[in-house]
C-alpha positions, 0 to 999 in steps of 0.5 A, spaced: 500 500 500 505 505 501 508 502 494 501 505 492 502 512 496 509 513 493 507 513 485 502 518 487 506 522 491 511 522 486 506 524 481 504 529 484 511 532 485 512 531 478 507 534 476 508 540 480 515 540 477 512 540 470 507 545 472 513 550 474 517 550 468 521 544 471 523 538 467 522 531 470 530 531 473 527 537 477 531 542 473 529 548 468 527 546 462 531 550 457 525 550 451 520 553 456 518 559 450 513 563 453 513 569 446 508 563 443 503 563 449 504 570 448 503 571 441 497 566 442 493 569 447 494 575 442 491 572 437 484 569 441 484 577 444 484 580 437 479 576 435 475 576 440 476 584 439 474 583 432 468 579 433 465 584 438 466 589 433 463 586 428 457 585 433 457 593 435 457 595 428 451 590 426 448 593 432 449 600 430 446 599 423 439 595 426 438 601 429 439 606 424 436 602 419 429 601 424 430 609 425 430 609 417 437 612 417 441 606 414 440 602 407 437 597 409 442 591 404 447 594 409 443 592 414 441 585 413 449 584 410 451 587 417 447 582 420 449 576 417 456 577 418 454 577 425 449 572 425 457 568 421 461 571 427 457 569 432 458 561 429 464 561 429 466 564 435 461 558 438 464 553 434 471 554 437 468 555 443 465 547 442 472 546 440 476 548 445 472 545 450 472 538 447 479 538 446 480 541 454 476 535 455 479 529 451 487 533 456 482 530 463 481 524 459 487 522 458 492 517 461 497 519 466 
């Protein structure tokens, strides 16, 4: 049994090793290269900033259209790349989840 308790002590200790940028000998690891985790964070907020863009300016032309001030092509054309965003926003959303999911799934 404490052979049992061990392996789990051991894993959690690796674990907490990895998860501070350690490598599995307990040292540093020389390949942690933050700039793309920066640089992939910067493109999801870009495009997050774009989506919601898209979703004011579609907003901003319903309104105008209802007060008769927009043409109303430009109206439903706005509307329709929203609707479009809003899709795709979503389905990255599903994908992410799924695939964060299958990580938890994964064998230890």
């Amino acid at each position: 049994m404490s052979n049992v308790a061990m392996g789990f002590a051991n894993a959690a200790k690796a674990y907490a090793n990895v998860a501070d940028g350690q490598a599995f000998g307990g040292q540093k690891s020389a390949n942690t290269n933050t700039d793309s985790g920066d640089q992939f964070a910067s493109l999801v907020r870009s495009a997050i900033d774009e989506a919601i863009k898209i979703g004011e300016k579609s907003e901003q032309l319903s309104i105008q259209g209802v007060n008769d001030r927009a043409d109303l092509n430009q109206v439903v054309t706005a509307v329709a790349e929203a609707e479009v965003t809003l899709q795709t926003v979503v389905s990255v959303r599903d994908k992410v989840l799924e695939s964060y999911k299958q990580i938890l799934r994964m064998p230890i």
